[in-house]
Every structure is written in C-alpha cells, then in structure tokens.
PyMOL Python script that loads the backbone (N, CA, C, O; Angstrom):
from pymol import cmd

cmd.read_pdbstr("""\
ATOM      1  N   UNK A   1      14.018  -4.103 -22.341  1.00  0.00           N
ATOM      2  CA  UNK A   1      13.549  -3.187 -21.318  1.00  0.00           C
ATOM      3  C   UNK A   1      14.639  -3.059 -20.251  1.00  0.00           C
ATOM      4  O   UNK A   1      15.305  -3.920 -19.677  1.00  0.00           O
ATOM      5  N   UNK A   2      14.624  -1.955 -20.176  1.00  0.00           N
ATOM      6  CA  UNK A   2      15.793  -1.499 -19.145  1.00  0.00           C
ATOM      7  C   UNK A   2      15.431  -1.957 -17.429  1.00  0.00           C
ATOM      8  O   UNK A   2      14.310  -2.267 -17.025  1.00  0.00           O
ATOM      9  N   UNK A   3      16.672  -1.901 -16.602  1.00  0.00           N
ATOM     10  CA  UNK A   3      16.224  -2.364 -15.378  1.00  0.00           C
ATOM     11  C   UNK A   3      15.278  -1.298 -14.572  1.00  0.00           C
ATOM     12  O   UNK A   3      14.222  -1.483 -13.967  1.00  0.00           O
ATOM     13  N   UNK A   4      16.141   0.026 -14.817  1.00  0.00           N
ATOM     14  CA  UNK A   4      14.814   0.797 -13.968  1.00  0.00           C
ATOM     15  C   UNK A   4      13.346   1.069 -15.204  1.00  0.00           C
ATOM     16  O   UNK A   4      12.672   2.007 -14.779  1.00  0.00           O
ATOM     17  N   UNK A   5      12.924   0.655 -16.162  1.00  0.00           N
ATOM     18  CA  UNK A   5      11.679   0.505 -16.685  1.00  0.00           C
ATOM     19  C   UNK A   5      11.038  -0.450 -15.944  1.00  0.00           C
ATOM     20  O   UNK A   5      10.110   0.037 -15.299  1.00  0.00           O
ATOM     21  N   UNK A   6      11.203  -1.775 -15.774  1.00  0.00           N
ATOM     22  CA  UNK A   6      11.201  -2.666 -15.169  1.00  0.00           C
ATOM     23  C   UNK A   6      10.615  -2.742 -13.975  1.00  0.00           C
ATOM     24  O   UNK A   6       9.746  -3.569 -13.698  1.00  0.00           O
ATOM     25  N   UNK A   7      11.174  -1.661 -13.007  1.00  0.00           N
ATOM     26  CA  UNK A   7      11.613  -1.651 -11.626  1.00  0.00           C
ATOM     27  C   UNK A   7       9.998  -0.530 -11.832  1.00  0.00           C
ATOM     28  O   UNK A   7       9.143  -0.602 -10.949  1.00  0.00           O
ATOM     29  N   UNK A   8       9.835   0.186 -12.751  1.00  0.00           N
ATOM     30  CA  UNK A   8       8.467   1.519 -12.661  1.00  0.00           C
ATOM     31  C   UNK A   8       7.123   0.599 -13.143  1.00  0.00           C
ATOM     32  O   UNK A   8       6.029   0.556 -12.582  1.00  0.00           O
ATOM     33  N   UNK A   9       7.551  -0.109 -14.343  1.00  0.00           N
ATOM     34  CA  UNK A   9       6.104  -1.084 -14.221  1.00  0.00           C
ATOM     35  C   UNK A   9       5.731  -1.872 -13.011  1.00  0.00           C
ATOM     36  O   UNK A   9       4.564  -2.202 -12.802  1.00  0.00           O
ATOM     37  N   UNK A  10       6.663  -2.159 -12.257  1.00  0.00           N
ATOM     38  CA  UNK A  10       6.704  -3.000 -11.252  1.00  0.00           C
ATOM     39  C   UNK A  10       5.406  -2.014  -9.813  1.00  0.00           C
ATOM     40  O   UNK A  10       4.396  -2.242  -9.148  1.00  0.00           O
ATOM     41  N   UNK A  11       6.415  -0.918 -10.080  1.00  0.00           N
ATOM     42  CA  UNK A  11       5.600   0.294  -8.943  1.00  0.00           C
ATOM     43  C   UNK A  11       4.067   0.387  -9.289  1.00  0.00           C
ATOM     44  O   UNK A  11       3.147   0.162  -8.503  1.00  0.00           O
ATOM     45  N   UNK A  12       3.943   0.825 -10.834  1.00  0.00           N
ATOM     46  CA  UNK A  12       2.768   1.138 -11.521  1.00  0.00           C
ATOM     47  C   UNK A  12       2.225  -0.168 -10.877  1.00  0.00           C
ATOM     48  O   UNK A  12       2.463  -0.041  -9.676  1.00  0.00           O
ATOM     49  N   UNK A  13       1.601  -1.384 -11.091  1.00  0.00           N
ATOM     50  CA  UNK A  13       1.501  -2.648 -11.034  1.00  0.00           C
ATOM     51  C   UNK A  13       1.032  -2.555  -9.633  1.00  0.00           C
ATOM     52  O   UNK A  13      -0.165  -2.520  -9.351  1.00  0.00           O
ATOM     53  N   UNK A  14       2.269  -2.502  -8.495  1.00  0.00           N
ATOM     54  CA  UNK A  14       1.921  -2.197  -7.182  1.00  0.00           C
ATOM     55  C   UNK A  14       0.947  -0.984  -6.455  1.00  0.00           C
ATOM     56  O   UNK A  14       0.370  -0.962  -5.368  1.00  0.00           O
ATOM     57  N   UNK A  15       1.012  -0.272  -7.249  1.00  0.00           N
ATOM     58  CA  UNK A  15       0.123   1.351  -6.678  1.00  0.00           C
ATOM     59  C   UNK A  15      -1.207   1.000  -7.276  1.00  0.00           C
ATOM     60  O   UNK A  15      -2.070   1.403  -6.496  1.00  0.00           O
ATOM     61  N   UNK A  16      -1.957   0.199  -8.728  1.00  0.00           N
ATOM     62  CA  UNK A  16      -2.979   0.238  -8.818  1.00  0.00           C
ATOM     63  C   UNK A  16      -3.491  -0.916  -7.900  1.00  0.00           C
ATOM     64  O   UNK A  16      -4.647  -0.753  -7.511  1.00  0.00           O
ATOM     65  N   UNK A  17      -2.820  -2.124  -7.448  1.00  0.00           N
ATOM     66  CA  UNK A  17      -3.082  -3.319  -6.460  1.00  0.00           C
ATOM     67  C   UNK A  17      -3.430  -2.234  -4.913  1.00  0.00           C
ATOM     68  O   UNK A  17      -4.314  -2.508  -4.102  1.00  0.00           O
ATOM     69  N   UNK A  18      -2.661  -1.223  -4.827  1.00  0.00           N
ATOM     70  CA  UNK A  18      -3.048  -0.974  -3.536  1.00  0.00           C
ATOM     71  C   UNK A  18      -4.302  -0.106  -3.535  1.00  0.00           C
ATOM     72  O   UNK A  18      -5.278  -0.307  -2.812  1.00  0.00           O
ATOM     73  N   UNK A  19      -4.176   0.849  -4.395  1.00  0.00           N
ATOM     74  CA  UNK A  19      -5.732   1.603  -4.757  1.00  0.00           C
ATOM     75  C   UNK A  19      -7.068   0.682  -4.762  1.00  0.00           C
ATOM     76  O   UNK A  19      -8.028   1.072  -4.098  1.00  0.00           O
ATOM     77  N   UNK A  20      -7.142  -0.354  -5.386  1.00  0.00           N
ATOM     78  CA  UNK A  20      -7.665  -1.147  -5.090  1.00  0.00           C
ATOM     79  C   UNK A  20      -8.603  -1.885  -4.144  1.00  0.00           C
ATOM     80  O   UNK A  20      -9.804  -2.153  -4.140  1.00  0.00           O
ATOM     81  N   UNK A  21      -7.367  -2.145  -3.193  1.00  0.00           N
ATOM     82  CA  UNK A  21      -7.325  -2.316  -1.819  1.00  0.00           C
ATOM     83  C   UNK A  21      -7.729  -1.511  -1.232  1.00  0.00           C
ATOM     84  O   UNK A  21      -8.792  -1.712  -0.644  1.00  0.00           O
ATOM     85  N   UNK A  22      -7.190  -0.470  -1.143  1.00  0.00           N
ATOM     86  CA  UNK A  22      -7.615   0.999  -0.620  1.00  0.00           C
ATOM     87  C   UNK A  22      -9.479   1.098  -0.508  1.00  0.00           C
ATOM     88  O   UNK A  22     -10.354   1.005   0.353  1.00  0.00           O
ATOM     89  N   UNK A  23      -9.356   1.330  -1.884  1.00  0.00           N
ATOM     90  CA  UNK A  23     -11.273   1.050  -2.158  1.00  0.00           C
ATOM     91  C   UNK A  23     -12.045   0.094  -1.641  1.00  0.00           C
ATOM     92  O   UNK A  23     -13.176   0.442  -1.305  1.00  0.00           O
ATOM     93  N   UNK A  24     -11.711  -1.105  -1.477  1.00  0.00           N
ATOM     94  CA  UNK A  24     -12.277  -2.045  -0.411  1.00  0.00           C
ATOM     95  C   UNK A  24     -12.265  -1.990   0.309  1.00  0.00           C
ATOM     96  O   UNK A  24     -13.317  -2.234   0.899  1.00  0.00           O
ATOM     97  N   UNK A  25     -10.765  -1.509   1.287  1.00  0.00           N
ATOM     98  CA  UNK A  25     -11.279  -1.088   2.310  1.00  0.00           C
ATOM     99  C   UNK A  25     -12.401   0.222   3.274  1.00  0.00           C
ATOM    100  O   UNK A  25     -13.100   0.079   4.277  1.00  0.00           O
ATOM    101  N   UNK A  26     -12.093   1.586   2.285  1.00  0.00           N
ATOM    102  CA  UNK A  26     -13.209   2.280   2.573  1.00  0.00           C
ATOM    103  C   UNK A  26     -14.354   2.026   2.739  1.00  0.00           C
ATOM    104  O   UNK A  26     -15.099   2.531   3.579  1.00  0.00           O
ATOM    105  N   UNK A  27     -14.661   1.047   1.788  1.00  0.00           N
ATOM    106  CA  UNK A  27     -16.670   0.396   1.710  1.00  0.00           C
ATOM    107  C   UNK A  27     -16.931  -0.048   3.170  1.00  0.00           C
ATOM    108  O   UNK A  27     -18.012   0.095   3.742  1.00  0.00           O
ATOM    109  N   UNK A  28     -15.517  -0.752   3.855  1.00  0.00           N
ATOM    110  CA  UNK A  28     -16.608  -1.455   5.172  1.00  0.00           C
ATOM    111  C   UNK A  28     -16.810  -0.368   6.256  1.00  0.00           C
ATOM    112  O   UNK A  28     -16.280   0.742   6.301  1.00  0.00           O
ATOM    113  N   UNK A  29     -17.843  -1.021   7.267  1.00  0.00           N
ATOM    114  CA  UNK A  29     -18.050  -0.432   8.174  1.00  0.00           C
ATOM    115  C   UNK A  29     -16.397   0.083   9.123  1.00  0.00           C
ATOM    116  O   UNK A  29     -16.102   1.252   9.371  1.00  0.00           O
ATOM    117  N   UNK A  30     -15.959  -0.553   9.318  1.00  0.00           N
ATOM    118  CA  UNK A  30     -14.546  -0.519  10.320  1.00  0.00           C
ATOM    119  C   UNK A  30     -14.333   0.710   9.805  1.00  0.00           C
ATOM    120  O   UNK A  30     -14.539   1.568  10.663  1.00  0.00           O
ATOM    121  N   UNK A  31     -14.044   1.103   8.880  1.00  0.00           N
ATOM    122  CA  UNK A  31     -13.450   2.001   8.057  1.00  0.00           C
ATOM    123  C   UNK A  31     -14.782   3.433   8.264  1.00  0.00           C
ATOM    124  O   UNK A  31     -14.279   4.447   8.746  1.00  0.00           O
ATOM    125  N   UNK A  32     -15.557   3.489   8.104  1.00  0.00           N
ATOM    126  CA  UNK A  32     -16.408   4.328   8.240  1.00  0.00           C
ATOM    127  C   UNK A  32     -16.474   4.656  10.021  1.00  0.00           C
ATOM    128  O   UNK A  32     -16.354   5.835  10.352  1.00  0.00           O
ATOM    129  N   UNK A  33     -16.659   3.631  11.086  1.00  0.00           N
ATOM    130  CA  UNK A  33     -15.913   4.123  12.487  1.00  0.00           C
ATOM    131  C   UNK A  33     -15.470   4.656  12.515  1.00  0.00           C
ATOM    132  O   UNK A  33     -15.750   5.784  12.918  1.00  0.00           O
ATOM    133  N   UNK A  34     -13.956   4.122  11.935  1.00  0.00           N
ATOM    134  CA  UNK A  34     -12.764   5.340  12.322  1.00  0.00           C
ATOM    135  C   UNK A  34     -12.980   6.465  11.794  1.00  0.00           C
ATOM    136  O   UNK A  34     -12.687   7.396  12.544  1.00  0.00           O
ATOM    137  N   UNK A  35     -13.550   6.885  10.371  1.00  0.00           N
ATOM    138  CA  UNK A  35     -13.583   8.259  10.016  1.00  0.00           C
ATOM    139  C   UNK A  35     -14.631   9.124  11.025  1.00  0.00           C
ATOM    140  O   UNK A  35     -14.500  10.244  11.518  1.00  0.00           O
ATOM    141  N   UNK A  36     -15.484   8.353  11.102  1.00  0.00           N
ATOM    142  CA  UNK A  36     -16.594   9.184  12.178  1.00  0.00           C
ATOM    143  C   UNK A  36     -16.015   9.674  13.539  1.00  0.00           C
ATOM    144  O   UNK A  36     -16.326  10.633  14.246  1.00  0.00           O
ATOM    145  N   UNK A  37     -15.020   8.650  13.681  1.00  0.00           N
ATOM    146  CA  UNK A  37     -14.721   8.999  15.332  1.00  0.00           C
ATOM    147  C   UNK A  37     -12.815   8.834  15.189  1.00  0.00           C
ATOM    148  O   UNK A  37     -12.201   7.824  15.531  1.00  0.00           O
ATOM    149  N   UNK A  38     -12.197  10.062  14.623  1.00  0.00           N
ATOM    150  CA  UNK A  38     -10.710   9.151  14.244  1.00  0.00           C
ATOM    151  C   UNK A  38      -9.996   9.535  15.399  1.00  0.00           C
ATOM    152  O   UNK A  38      -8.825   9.344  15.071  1.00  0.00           O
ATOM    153  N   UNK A  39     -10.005  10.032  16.746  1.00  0.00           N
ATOM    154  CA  UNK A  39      -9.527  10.365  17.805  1.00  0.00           C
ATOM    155  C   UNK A  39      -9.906   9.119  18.658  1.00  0.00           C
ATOM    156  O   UNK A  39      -9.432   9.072  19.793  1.00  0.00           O
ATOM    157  N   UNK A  40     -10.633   8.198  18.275  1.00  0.00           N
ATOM    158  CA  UNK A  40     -10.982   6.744  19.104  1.00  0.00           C
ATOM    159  C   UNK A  40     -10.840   5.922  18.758  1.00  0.00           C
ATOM    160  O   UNK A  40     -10.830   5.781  17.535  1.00  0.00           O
ATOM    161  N   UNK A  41     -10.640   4.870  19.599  1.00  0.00           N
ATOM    162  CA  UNK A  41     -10.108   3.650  18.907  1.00  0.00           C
ATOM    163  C   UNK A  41     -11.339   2.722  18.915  1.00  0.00           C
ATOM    164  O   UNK A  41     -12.096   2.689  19.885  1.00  0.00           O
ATOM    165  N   UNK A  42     -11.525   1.949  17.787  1.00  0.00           N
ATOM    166  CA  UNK A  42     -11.941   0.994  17.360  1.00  0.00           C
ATOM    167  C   UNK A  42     -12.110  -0.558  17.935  1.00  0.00           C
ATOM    168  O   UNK A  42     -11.331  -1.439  17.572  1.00  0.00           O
ATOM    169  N   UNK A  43     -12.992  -0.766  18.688  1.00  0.00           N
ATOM    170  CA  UNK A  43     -12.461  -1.633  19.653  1.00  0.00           C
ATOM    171  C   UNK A  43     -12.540  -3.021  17.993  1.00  0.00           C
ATOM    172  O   UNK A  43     -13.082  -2.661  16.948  1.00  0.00           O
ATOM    173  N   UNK A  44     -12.016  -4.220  18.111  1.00  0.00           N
ATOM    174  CA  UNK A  44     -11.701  -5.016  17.336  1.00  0.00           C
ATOM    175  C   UNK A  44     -12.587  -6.098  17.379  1.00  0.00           C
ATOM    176  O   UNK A  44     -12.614  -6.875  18.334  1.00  0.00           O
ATOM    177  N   UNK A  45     -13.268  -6.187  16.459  1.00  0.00           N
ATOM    178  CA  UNK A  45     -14.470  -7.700  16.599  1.00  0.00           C
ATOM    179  C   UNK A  45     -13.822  -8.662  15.908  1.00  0.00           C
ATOM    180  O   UNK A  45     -12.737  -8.421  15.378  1.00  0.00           O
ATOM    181  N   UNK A  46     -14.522 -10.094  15.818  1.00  0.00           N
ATOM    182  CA  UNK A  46     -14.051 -11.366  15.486  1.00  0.00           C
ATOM    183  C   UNK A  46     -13.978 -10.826  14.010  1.00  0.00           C
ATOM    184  O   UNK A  46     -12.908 -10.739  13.406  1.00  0.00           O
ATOM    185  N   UNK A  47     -15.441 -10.398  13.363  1.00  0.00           N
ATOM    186  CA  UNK A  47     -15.270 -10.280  12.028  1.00  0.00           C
ATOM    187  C   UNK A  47     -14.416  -9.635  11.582  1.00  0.00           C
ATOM    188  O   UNK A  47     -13.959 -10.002  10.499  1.00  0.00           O
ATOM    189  N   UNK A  48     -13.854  -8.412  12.234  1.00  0.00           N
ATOM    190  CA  UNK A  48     -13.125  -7.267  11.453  1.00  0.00           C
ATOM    191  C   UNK A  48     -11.554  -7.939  11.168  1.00  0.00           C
ATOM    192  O   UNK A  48     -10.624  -7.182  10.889  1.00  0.00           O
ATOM    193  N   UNK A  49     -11.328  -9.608  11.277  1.00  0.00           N
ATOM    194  CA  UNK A  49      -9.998 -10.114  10.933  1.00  0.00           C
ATOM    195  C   UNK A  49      -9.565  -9.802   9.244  1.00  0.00           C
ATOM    196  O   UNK A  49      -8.458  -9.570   8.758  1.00  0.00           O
ATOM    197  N   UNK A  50     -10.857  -9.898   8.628  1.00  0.00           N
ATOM    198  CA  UNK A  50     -10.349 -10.339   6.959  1.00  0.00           C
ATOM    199  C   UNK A  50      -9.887  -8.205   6.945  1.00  0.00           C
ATOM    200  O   UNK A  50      -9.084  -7.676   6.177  1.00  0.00           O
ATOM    201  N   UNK A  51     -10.493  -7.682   7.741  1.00  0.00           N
ATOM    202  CA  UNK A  51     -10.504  -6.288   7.465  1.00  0.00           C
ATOM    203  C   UNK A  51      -8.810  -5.832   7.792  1.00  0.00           C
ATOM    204  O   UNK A  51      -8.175  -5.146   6.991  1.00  0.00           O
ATOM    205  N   UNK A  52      -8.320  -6.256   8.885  1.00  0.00           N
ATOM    206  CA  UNK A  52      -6.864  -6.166   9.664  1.00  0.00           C
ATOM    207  C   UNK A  52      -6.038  -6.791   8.034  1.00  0.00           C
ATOM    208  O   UNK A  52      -5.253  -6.021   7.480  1.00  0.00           O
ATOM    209  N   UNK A  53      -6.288  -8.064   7.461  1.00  0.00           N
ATOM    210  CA  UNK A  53      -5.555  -8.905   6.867  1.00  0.00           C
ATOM    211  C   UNK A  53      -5.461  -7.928   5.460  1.00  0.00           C
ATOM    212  O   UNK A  53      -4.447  -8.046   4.772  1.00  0.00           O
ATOM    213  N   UNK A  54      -6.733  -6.775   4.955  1.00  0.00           N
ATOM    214  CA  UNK A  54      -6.608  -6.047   4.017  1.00  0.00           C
ATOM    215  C   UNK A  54      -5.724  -4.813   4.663  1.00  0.00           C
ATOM    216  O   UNK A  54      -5.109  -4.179   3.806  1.00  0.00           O
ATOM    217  N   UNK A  55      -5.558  -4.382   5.951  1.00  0.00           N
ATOM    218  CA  UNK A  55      -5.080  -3.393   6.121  1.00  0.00           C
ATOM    219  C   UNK A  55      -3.873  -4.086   5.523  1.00  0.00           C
ATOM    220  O   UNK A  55      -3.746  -4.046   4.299  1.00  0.00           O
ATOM    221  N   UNK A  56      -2.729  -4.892   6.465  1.00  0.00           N
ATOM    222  CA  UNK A  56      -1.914  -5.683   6.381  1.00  0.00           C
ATOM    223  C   UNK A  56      -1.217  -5.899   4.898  1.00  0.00           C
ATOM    224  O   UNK A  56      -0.032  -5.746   4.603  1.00  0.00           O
ATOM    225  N   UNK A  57      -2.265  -6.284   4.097  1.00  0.00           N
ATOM    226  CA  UNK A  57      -1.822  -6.291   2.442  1.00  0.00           C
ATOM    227  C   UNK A  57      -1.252  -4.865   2.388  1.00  0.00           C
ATOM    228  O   UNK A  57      -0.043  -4.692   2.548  1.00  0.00           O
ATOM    229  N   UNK A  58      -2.275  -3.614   2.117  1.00  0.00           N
ATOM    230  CA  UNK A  58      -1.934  -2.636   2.211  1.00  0.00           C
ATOM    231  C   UNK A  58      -0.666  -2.226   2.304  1.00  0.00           C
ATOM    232  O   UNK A  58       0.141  -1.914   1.429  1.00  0.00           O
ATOM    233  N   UNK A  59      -0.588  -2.263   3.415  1.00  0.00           N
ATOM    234  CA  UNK A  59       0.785  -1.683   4.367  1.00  0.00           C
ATOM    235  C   UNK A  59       2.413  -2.811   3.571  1.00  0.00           C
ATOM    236  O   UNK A  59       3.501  -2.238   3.611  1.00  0.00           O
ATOM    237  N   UNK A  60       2.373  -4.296   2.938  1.00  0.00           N
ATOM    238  CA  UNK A  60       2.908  -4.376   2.722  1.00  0.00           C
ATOM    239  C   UNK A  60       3.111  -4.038   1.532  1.00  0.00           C
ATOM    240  O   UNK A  60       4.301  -4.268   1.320  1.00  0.00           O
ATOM    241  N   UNK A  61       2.466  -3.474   0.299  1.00  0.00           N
ATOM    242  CA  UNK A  61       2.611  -2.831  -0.810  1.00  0.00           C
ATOM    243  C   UNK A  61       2.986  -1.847  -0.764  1.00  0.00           C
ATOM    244  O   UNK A  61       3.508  -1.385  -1.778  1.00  0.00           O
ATOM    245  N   UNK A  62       2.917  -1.202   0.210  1.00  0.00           N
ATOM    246  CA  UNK A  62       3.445   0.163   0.545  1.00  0.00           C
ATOM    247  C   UNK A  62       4.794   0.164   0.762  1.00  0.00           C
ATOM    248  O   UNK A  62       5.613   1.034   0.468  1.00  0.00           O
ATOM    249  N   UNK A  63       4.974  -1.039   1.379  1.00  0.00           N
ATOM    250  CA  UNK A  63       7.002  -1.348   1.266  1.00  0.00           C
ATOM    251  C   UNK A  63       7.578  -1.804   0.268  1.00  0.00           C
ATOM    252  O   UNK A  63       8.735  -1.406   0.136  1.00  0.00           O
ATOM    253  N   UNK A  64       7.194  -2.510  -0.506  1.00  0.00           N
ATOM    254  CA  UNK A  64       7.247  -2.956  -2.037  1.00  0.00           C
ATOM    255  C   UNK A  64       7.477  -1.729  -2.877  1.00  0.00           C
ATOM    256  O   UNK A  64       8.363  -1.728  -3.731  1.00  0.00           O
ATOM    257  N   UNK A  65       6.965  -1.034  -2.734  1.00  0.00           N
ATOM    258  CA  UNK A  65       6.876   0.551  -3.509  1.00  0.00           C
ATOM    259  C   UNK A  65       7.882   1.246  -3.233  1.00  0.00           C
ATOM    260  O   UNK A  65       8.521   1.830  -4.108  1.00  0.00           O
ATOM    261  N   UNK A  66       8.305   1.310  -1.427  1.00  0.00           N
ATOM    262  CA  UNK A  66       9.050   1.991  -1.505  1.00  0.00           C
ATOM    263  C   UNK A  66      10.512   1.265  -1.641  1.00  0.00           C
ATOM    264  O   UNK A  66      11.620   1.774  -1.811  1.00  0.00           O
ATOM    265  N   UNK A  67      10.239   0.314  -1.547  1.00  0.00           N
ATOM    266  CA  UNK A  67      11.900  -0.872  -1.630  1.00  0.00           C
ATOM    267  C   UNK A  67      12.102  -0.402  -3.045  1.00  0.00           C
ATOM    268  O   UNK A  67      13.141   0.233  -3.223  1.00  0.00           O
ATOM    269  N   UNK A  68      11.042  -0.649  -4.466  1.00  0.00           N
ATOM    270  CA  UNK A  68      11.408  -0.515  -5.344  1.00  0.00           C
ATOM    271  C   UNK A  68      11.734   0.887  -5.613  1.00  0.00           C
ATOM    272  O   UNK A  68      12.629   1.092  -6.433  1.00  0.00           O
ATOM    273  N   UNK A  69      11.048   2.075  -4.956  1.00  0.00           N
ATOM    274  CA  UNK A  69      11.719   3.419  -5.659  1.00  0.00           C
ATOM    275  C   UNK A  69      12.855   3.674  -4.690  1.00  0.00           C
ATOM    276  O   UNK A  69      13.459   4.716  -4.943  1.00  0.00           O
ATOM    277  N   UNK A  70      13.156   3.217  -3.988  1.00  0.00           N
ATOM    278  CA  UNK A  70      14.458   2.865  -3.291  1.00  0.00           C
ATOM    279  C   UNK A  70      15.474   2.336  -4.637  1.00  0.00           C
ATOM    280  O   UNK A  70      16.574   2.824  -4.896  1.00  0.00           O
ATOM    281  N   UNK A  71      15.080   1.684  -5.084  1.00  0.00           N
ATOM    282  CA  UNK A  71      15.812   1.110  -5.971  1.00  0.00           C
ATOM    283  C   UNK A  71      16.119   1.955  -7.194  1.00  0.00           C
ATOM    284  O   UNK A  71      17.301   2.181  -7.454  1.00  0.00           O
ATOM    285  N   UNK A  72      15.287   2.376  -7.864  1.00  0.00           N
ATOM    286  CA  UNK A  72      15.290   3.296  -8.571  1.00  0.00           C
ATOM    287  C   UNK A  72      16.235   4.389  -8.610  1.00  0.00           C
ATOM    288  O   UNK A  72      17.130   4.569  -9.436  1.00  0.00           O
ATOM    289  N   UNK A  73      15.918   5.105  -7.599  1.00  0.00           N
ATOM    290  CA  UNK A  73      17.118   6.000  -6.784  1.00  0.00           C
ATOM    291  C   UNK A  73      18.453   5.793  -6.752  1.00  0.00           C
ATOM    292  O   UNK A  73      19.308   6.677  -6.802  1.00  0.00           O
ATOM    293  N   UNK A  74      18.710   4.164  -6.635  1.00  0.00           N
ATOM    294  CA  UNK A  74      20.468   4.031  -6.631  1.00  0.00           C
ATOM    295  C   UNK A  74      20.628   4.184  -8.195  1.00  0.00           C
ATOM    296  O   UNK A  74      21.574   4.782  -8.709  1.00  0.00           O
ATOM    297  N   UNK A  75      19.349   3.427  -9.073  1.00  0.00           N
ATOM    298  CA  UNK A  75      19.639   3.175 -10.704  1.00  0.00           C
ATOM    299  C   UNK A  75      20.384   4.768 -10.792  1.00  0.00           C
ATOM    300  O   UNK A  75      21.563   4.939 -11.104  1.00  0.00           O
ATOM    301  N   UNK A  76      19.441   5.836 -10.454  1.00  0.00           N
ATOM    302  CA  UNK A  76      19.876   6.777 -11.064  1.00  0.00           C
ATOM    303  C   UNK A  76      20.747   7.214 -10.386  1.00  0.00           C
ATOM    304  O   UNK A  76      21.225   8.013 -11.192  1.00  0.00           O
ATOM    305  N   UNK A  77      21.458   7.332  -9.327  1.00  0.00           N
ATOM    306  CA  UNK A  77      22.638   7.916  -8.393  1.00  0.00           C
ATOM    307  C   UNK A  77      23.865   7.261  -9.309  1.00  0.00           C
ATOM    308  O   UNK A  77      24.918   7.846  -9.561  1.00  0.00           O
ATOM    309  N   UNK A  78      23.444   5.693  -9.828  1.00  0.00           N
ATOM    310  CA  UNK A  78      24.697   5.186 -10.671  1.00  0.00           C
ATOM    311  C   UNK A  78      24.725   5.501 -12.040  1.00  0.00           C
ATOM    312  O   UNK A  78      25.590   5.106 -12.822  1.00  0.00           O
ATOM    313  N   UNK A  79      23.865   6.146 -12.290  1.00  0.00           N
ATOM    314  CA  UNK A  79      23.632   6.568 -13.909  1.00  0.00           C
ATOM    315  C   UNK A  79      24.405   8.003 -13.901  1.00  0.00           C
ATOM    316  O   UNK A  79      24.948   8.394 -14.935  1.00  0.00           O
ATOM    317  N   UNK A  80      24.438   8.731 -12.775  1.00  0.00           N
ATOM    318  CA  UNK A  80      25.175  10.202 -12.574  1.00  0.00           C
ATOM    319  C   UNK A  80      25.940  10.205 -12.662  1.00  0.00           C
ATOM    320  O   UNK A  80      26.472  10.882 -13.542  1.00  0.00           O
ATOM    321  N   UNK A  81      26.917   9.122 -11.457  1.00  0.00           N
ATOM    322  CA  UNK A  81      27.950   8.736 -11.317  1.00  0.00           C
ATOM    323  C   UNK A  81      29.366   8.626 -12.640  1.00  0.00           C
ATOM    324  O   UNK A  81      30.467   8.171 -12.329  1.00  0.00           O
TER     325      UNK A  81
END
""", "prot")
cmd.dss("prot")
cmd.show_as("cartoon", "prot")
cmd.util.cbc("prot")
cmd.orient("prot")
C-alpha cells in the first residue's frame, strides 16, 4: 500500500470517528440550546464538561484530517514534480 493510500484510509478512519462524534453530540441538550438560540451564548454548567471534552475530540480530528490532507497534497505536488 502506497503512502498516500495509507495517508486516505487514515482520513476515511478519522471522518467516520468524527461523524460519530458529531451524532452524539447533537442528541444532548447543550447542543439543542445553541440551535434554538445560536446568537446566545450558552452559559456553561458543571455537567456540560464531558459535552466541552466531545466538542474538544471533535475539533481535534478535524486537525488530524486536515494535517493528513495536508499531507496528501505535498504526496501529489511531488508526484507532478
């Protein structure tokens, strides 16, 4: 398997982990706030920590994704080359 195959299972892998996530997070309440009211802020309760810690996952898969199609991008800039 080639490095950028590799580097796309890797993405694939990462994008269904965040969908995922994604979906859990919609179900809670926090998440239903903000859509009801998305011009206001959310004031932050004790419970809503595990909710911050799923945003948090989130957001770092989202750099993972793009580090790797970052990566991708040079594969092929050096494959032109």
């Amino acid at each position: 398997m080639s490095e950028f195959e590799e580097i796309t299972d890797k993405i694939k892998i990462l994008k269904k982990s965040r969908d995922i996530l994604q979906k859990e997070y919609e179900k809670t309440d926090f998440h239903q706030k903000k859509e009801s009211h998305p011009h206001e802020t959310v004031p932050p309760l004790p419970e809503d920590e595990e909710i911050y810690k799923l945003l948090t996952a989130i957001q770092q898969i989202d750099n993972y994704i793009k580090k790797y199609q970052d990566d991708q991008y040079k594969i092929l800039k050096n494959e032109e080359e």
